[in-house]
N, C-alpha and C positions, 0 to 999 in steps of 0.2 A: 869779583867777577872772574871766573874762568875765562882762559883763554880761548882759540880757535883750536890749539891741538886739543889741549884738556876736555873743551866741548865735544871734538870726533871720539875719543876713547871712550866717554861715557856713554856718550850713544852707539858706540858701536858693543860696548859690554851690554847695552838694554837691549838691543836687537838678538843678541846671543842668547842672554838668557831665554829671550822671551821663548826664540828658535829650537830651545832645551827642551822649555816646557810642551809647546807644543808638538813634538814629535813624538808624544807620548798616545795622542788622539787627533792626530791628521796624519795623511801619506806622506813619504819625505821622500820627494822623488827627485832626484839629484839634473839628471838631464832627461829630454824626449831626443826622438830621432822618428823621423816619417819620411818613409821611401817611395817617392813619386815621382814622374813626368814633370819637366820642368820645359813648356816648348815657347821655342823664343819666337816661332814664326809664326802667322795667320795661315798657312797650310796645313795641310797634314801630310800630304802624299808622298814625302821622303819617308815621315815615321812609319805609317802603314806598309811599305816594302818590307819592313822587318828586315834593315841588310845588317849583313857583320862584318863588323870590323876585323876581323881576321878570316878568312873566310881557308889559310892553309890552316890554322889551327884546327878549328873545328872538323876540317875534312881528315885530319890526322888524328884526333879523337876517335870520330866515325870507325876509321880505319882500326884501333886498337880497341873498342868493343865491339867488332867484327858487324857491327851494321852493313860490312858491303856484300856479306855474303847473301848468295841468292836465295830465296824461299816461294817454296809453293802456294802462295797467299792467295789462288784464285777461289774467289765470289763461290758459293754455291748458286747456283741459278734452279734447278732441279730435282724432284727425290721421287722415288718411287719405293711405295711400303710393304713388304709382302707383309701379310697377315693370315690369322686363321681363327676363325671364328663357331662358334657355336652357343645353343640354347638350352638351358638346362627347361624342364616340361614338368617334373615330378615332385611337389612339396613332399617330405617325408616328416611327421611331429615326431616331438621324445617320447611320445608311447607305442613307436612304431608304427604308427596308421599313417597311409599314404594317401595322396590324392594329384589328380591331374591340374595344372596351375599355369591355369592363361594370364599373363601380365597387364596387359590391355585393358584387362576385366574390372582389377584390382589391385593396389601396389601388395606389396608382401606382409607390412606392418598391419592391414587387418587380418590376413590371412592366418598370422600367427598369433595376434595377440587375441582377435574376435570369440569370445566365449558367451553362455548362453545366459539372455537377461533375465536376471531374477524375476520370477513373478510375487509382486507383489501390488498392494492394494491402488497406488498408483497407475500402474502399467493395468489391470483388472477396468480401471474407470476411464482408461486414454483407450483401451482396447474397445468396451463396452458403447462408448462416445462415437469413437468411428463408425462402427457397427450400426448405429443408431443412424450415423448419417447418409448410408447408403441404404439403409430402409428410407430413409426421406427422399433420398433423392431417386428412389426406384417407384415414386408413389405407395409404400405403403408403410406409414409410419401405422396406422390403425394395429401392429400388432406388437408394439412395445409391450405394451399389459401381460402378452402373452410369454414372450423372452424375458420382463422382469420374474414374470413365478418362476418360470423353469431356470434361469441362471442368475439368481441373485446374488451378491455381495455378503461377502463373509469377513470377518476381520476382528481380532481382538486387538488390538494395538496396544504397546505398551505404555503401563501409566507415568514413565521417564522420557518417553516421545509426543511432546505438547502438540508441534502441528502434526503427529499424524491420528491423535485422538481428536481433533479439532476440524482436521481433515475426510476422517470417517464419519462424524457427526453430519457434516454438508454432504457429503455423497450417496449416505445411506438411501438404498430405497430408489432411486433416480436414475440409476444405472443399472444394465446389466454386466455379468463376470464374461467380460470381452476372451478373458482366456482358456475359458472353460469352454466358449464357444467355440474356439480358434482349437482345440485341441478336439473335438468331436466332429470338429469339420475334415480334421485332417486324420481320423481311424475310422469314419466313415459314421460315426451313432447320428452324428446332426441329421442327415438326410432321410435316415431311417426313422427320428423322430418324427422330421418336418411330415414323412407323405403317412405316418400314424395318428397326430396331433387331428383332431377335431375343431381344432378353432381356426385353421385354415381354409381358407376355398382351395377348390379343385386347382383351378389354373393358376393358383398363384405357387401349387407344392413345387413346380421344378425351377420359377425362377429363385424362389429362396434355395431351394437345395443345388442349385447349378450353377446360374449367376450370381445371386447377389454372398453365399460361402467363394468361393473363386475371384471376384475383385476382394473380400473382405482377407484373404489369404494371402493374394498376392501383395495388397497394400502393406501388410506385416512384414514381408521378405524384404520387400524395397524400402522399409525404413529403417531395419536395423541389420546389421552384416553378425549373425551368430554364425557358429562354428557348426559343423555336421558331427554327427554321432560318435563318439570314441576318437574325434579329432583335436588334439589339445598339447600345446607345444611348452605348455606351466608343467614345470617339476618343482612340488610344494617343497620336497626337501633341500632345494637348492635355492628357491625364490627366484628361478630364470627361466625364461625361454630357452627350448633344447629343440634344433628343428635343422635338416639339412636339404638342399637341392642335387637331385643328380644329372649329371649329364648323358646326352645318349649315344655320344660316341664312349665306347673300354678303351681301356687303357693297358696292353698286355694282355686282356681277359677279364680285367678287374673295371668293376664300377668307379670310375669319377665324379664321388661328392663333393661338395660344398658346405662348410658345416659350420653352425652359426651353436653352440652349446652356451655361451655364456652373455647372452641378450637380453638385457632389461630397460634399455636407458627411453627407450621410446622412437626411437631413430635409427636406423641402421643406411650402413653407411659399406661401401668394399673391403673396409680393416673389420669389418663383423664375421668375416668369411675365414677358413682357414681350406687347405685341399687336403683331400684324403682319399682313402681310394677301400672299394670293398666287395668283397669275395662274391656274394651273390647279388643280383641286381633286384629292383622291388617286381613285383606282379603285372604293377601297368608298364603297360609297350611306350615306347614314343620315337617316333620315327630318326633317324640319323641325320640332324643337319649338320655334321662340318663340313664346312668350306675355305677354299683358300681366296685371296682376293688382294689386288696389285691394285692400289689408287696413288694416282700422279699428284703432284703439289707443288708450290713454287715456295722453299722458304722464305721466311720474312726473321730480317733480324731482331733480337730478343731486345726489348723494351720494357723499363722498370724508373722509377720513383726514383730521380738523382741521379741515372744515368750520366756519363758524362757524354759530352759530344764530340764526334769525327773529326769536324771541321776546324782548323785550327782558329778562322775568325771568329768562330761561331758562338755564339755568347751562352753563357749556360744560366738555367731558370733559378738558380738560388733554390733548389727544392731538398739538394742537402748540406751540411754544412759542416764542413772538411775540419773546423776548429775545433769541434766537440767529440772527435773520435778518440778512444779511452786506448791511450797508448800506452800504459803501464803494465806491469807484470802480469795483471790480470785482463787485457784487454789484446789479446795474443789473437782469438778471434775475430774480433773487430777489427785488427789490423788485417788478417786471411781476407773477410770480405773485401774491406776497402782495396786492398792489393788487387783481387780479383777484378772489382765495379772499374779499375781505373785501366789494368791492363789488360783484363783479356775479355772486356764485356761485348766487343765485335765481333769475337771466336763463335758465339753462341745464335744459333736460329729456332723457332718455334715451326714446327709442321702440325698442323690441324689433322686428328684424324676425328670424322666424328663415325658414332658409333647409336644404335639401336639401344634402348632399354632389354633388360633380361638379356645382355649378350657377355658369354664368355671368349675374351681375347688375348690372343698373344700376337707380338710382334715378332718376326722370326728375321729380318733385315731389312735392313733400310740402304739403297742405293742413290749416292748422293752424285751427281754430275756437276763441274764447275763452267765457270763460263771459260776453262781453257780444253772442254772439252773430255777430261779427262776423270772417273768413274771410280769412287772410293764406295766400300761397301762396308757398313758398318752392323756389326753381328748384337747379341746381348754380352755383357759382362762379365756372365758367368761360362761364356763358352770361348773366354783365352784360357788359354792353361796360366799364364802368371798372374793373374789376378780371380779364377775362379777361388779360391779358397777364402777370399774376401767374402763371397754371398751377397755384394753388392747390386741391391737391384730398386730401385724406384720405382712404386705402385704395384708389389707385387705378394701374393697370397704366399702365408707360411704354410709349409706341406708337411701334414701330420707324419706322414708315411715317404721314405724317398723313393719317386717314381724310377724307372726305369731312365726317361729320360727329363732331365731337370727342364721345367719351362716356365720364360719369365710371362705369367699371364693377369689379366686384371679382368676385375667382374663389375660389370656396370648395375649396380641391381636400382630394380624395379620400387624406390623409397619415394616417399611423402616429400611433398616441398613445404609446406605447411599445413602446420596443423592447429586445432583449436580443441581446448580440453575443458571441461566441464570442474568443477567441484567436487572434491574427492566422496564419494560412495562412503571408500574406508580405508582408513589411515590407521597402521599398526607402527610402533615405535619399538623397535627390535633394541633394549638396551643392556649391556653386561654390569654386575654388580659383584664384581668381586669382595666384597665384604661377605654377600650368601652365597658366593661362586655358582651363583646363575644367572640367566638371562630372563629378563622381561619384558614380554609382549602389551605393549600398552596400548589400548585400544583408546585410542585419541578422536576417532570418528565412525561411528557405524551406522549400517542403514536405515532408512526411516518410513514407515510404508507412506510418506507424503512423497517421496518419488527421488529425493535427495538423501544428504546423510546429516546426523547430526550431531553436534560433538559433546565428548561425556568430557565432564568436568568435575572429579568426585576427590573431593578434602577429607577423608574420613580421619579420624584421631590414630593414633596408631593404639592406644590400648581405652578402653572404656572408663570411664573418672568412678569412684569406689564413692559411694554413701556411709554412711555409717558403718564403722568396723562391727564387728561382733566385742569386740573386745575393747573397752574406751581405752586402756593404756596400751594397746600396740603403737607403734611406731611406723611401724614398717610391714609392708604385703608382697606376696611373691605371683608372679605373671608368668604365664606358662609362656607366652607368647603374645607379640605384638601382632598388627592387623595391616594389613594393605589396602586401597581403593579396589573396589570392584573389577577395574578396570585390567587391572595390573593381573595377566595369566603367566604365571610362571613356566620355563622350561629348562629344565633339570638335568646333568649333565650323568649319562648312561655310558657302559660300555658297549660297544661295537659286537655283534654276532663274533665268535672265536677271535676276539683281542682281549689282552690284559691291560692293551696302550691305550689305543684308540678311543676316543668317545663319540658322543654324538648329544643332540639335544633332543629330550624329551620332552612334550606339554605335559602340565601338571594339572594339579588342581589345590587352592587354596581351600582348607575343610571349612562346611557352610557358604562357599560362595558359589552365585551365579555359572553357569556356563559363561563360555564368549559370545559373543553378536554377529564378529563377524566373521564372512565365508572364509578371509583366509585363514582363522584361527580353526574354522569347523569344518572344509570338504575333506579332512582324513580322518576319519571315522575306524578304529576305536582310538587307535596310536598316532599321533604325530610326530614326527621325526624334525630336527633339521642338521644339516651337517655342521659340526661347530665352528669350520675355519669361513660359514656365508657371514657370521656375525664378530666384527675384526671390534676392536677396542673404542671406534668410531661407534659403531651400531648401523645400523640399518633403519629405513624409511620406506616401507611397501605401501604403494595406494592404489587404489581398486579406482577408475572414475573411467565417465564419457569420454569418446574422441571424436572430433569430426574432421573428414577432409573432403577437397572434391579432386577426380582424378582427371587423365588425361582425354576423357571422350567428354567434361563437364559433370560428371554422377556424380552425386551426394554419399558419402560414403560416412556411413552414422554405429559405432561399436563398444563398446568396454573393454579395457585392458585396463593393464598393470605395471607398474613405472617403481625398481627402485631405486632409490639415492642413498646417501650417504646422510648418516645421521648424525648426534650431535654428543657424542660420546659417552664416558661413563654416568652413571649415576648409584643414588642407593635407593632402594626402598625404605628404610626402617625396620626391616625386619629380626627381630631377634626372640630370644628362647632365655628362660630361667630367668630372670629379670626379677630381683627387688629391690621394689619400690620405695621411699619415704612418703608417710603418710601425714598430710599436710592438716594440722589443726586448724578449724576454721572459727572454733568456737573462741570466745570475748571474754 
């Protein structure tokens, strides 16, 4: 039998080991320590006085981090804003054509993007339909018979587009060509027909040729928002909106535009604007409204998510959590904020100015009174001399050209709050293949005359499979060239008018294939261009589709535009040249 020591040694060697092993996969946390209130009394109102126990010490503290010195810390109570304001009146598109541009009316985004809707077989039978139903409701459908001979439906539809051969099948015959109508109403042949036409009565030639052309015309305007004649803000060879605003106060003599050159995303926003300025002004007038104007306000101080709070009792919401700020070499930021939210987040007030749509403003100073009475006036940034070379300025338009005098100003423009989009028309897939060092337009969705679009999906082989040789012991055949999908329009890399450097992209043509389908591969007729640096290593994604919004008087505002994004990078075709092949025996 072991003794009592012999027995503690042994067990205290088991406990050791064991202590070995397991500190291999448990925590080995030697001591805690937790620093807390320990109150020995059922009161509290000694602890709550918060007093000190040294109370010279801390006042000699005070004293040597200059806390005693005085500061001008009085409250803003007061500001008033001078400002200056103005309307820009003049939309200008990238092919030069100008127009007058009430905001009110319409925000900007269909102004620029609004182009003019395809006619086809769809729109032909929604057009035809209407038409129909204000002959009904005018009492005289009795002359359908007579509008189908004269504007019937025409359409070959192709035999790759199922619902619009399927589609043409049910409409044939049942309808008349609404836009054949809609287009002789509007150069005058309808009316000239109607009071010629022998199958009408007398009294009925003016209300067809007056009223019931005239609602049928006007219901066309109000349903879809297209573009007027030579007004078009698409430059094919960039694949953007190019379109600027001028103002109608000069500048020195010089026009003050607004210019929005590289817009596609669907949305515009005041960083869509850049300032500029230019020698001759457009043709239409529009009257001078700048004005200045002085509005009063009472700041309010700045409030944010984890602010901390004034009050020394005041308890704070837990909304941030001070333990998880990244104080390491790389958290040098995070530290600047936090410094800031903790020390000087009472320094800061918010002044409301509100502002009109379509308004160009600048802030020229702001005069701030405190509650001691006393008037601090605070200018822009860029007009100290020790800090203008900064160009520090918040919300404020970069300027093409430098004006005479720098001004820090912001454009409130006239955009959509929501919007609703349709199903792409047409979807082209802009991709580079550096293997044939071109680019490929891949036509992923084109129009359908069922009124939507529909997507091409073509596997074609890259070279066609060989039957019997001529020769049984060959081996081997040679392929001039491989084949692409229908789909796939090549664009070819040219040089530039007098460069040797430069290039650009040319549409091709693959020999024996199809044209393209769609409008953006075909409105530049003979040449298509595009500039090489629109299409980055990314690619690009152009689509043509519906929009709708409603604006600020309630209007349904209904148009087609153009949206593009970024696409989904490189790829190859297969395409190659001289090619021989191994010729696979099949024979047993």
């Amino acid at each position: 039998m072991p003794t009592l020591s012999e027995f503690s040694k042994l067990k205290a060697n088991v406990n050791l080991a064991t202590a070995v092993e397991k500190r291999f996969y448990e925590p080995f946390i030697s001591n805690r320590n937790r620093l807390e209130g320990l109150p020995r009394q059922a009161e509290f109102e000694k602890s709550l006085r918060a007093e000190t126990a040294d109370p010279m010490w801390m006042l000699t503290r005070q004293w040597q981090l200059g806390e005693f010195q005085g500061e001008d810390a009085g409250t803003a109570c007061q500001a008033k804003i001078l400002s200056e304001e103005q309307r820009p009146g003049v939309l200008t598109f990238g092919n030069k054509a100008s127009k007058a541009y009430d905001p009110f009316q319409t925000p900007l985004e269909p102004e620029v993007e609004s182009e003019a809707v395809e006619v086809n077989l769809y729109l032909q039978v929604q057009m035809g339909r209407q038409f129909f139903r204000i002959l009904g409701e005018s009492g005289k459908s009795g002359y359908k018979e007579i509008f189908l001979g004269k504007y019937p439906l025409t359409s070959e539809p192709n035999e790759k587009d199922r619902e619009g051969v399927l589609f043409a099948q049910t409409v044939m015959g049942k309808f008349s060509d609404g836009s054949a109508i809609l287009q002789d109403i509007q150069s005058g042949a309808f009316a000239d027909w109607v009071n010629g036409e022998a199958g009408f009565e007398d009294a009925d030639r003016e209300l067809l040729a007056k009223e019931i052309s005239t609602q049928f015309d006007t219901w066309f305007k109000k349903l879809y928002n297209q573009a007027g004649t030579g007004q078009s803000a698409w430059i094919p060879d960039r694949m953007e909106y190019n379109f600027s605003l001028e103002m109608p106060h000069p500048e020195a003599s010089k026009s003050v535009v607004l210019e929005a050159d590289q817009y596609a995303s669907g949305k515009l926003d005041w960083s869509s604007f850049d300032e500029n300025v230019k020698n001759s002004p457009v043709e239409i007038e529009q009257e001078d409204n700048l004005k200045e104007t002085v509005q009063t306000f009472i700041p309010a101080p700045l409030h944010y998510s984890g602010i901390p709070n004034p009050r020394f009792w005041q308890m704070e919401d837990g909304q941030i959590d001070f333990a998880k700020i990244q104080s390491g070499t790389t958290g040098l930021l995070s530290m600047l904020i936090t410094e800031y939210g903790i020390t000087y987040s009472n320094d800061w007030f918010i002044l409301p100015y509100p502002m009109k749509i379509n308004t160009y403003c600048e802030v020229k100073n702001i005069l701030v009174t405190d509650v001691f009475g006393q008037h601090i006036l605070i200018s822009p940034t860029f007009t100290d001399p020790e800090v203008s070379w900064h160009e520090f300025a918040v919300f404020r338009h970069s300027e093409r050209k430098n004006l005479t005098s720098p001004r820090n100003r912001f454009y409130l423009a006239p955009s959509i709050l929501k919007l609703q989009q349709g199903e792409p028309l047409e979807k082209v897939n802009f991709m580079r293949d550096e293997m044939t060092n071109m680019v490929w337009a891949i036509e992923n969705t084109v129009p359908s005359i069922a009124g939507g679009g529909r997507e091409v999906k073509l596997n074609k082989p890259r070279f066609d499979p060989l039957g019997e040789p001529d020769n049984p012991e060959s081996k081997i055949r040679y392929l001039a060239g491989t084949s692409v999908p229908e789909n796939w329009i090549p664009f070819i890399p040219v040089h530039k008018e007098n460069s040797v450097q430069e290039i650009r992209l040319q549409r091709a043509r693959i020999p024996n294939a199809p044209p393209p389908c769609s409008l953006l591969l075909t409105e530049k007729q003979k040449v298509h261009f595009i500039e090489e640096e629109e299409v980055p290593r990314a690619g690009v994604i152009v689509k043509r589709n519906f929009k709708r919004t409603r604006w600020i008087d309630g209007k349904t505002i209904l148009w087609v535009g153009r949206t593009k994004t970024t696409g989904r990078g490189e790829g190859w075709s297969g395409l190659m040249f001289d090619r021989l092949l191994p010729i696979e025996n099949t024979k047993t």
